[in-house]
C-alpha positions in Angstrom: 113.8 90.0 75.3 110.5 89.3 77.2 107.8 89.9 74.7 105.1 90.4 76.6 106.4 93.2 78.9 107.3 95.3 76.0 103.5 94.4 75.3 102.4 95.9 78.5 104.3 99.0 78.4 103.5 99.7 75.0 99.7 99.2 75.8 99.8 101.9 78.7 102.0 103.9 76.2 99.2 103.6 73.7 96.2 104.3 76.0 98.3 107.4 77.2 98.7 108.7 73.6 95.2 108.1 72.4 93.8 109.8 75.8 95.9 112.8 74.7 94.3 113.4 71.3 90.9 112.0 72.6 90.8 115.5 75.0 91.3 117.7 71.9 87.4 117.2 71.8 86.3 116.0 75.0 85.1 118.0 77.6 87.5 119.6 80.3 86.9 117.3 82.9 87.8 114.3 81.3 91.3 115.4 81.6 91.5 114.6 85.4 89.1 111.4 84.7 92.1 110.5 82.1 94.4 110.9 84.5 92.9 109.1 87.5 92.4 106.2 85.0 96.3 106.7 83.6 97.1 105.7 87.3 94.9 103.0 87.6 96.1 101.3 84.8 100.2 102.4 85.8 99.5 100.4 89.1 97.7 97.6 86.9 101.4 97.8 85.3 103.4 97.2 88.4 101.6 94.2 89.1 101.7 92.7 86.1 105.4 93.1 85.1 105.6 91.3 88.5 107.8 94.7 90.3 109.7 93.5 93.1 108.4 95.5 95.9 107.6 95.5 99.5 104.7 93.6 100.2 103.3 96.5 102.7 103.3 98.5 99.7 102.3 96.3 97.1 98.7 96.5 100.0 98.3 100.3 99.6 98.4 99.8 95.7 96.0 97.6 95.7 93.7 99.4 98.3 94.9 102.5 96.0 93.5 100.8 93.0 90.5 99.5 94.7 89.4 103.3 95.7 90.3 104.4 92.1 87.7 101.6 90.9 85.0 102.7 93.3 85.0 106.5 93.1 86.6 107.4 90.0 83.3 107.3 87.7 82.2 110.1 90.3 82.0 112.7 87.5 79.2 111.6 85.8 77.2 112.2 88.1 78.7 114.8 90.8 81.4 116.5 89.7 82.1 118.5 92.6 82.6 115.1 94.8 85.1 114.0 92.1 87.0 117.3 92.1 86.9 116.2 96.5 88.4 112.9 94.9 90.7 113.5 93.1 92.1 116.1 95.7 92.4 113.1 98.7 93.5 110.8 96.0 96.6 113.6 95.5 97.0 113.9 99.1 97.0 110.2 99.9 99.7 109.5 97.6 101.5 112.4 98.8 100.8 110.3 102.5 102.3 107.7 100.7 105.6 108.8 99.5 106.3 110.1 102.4 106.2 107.3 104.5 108.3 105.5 101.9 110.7 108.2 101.0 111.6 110.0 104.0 
């Protein structure tokens, strides 16, 4: 049993749980802010439980995780260009999976 990945997952679990019951009285649009950051940290994940996976990949993930980084704190101060964010962010990893899964 390796230790430290149940560690991991369990930490994502956990900030995935207490994001949940942290919107109960947060405003609306932290929900997408939640989930923009849920994916951050999912690809944070990947890396470090070491996921075999092709290294071309592995680059978009990190150039994913890089954008996330930059424009993801967007809505506090213009929500209407992190609403345009969060919109290419869908569509790029709609990009994504296609060129992987088709």
């Amino acid at each position: 049993m390796n230790v430290r990945n149940i560690e991991i997952i369990l930490e994502f679990l956990a900030f995935l749980s207490s994001s949940a019951q942290g919107l109960f009285g947060e405003p609306l649009e932290y929900g997408p802010l939640r989930c923009v950051d849920a994916i951050r940290r999912f690809i944070d994940l990947i890396f470090k439980l070491d996921v075999p996976l092709d290294e071309k990949f592995i680059q978009e993930l990190k150039e994913l995780r890089s954008w996330i980084d930059k424009d993801m704190h967007l809505l506090m101060y213009d929500r209407e260009k992190f609403r345009e964010f969060v919109n290419n962010l869908t569509k790029t990893l709609a990009e994504i999976a296609l060129r992987y899964l088709t």
